[in-house]
C-alpha positions in Angstrom: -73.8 -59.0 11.3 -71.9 -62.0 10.5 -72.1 -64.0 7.5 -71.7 -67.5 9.4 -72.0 -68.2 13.1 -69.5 -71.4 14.1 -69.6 -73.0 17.3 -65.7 -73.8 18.2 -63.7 -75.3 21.1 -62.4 -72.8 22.4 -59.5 -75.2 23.5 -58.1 -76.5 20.1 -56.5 -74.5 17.2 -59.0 -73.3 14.3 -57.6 -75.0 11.1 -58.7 -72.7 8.1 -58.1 -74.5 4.3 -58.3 -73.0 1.3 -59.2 -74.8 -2.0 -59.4 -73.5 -5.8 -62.1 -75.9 -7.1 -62.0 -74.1 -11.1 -59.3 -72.6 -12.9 -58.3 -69.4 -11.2 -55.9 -68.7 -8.9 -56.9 -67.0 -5.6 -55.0 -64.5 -3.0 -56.1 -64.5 0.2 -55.6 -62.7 3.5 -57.2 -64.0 7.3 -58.1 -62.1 10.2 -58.7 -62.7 13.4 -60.3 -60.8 16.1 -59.7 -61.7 19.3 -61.9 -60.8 22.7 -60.1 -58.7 24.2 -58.2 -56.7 22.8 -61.2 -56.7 20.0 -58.4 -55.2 17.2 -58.2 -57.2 13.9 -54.8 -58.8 13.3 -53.8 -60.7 10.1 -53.1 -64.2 10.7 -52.1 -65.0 7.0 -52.0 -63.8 4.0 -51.2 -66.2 1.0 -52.2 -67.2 -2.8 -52.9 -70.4 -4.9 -50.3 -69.7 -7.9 -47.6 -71.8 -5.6 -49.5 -75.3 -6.0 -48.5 -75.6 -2.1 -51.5 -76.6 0.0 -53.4 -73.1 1.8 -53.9 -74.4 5.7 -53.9 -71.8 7.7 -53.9 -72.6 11.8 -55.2 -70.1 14.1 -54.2 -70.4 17.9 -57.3 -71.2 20.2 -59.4 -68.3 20.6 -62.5 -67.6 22.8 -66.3 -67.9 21.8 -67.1 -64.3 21.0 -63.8 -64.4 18.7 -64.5 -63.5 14.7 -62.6 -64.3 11.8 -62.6 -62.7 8.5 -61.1 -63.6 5.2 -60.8 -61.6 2.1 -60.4 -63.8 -1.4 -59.1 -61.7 -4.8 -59.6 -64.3 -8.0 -58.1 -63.8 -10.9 -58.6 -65.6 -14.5 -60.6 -65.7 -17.8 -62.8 -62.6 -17.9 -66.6 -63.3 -17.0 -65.8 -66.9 -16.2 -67.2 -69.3 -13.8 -65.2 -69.5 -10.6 -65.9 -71.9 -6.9 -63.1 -71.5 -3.8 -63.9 -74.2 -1.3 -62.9 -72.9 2.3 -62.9 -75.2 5.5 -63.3 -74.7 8.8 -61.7 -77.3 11.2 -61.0 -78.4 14.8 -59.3 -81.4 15.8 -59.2 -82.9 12.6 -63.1 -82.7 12.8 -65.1 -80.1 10.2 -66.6 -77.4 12.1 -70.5 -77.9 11.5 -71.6 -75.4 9.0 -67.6 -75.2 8.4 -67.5 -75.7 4.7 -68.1 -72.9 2.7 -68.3 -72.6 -0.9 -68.0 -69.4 -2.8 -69.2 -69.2 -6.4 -69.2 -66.2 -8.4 -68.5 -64.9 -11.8 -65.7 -62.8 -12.7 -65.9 -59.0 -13.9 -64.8 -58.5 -17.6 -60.9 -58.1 -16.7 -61.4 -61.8 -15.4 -61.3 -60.4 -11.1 -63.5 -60.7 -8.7 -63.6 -60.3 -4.9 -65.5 -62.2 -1.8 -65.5 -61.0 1.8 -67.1 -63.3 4.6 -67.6 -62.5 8.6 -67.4 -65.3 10.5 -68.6 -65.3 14.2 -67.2 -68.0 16.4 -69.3 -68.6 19.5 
């Protein structure tokens, strides 16, 4: 079962962004699963420590498509942390397209997130 459900043109390119809203820096890696051939395939793979903005565009896919993103934080041990990650089409935010991840890092200042996204 999916974490989110998005409803996407199945014409237009998926713009994924990634945003450190606290002060960690964040690795990432994006999958996309495609209908057929239904195998996972890394679309990028990336981190925040380069200060170069994280927007990652995924060719059109069909509704029954899923992506998946993995995101390893690292900073001060059992500190605050927020990652802001947008889902776009055509310059337009997907609705329900904006998701925030809060957490609290473990006590050698790491933690991970993993979120399922069904496109429909």
């Amino acid at each position: 079962m999916a974490d989110v459900t998005l409803r996407i043109d199945p014409a237009a390119s998926i713009e994924v962004n990634f945003v450190v809203r606290s002060k960690h820096v964040v690795a990432y890696r994006l999958w996309v699963k495609t209908t057929p051939p239904a195998q996972w395939q890394v679309v990028a793979d990336g981190h925040t420590a380069d200060h170069i903005p994280d927007l990652v565009t995924v060719p059109p896919v069909s509704p029954g498509a899923q992506l998946a993103f993995w995101l390893g934080i690292g900073g001060d041990p059992n500190s605050q942390y927020e990652v802001l990650v947008t889902i776009s089409q055509n310059g337009k935010m997907l609705e329900d397209g904006s998701l925030i991840e809060r957490g609290r890092t473990n006590e050698k200042g790491v933690a991970e997130v993993q979120v399922l996204i069904d496109l429909t």
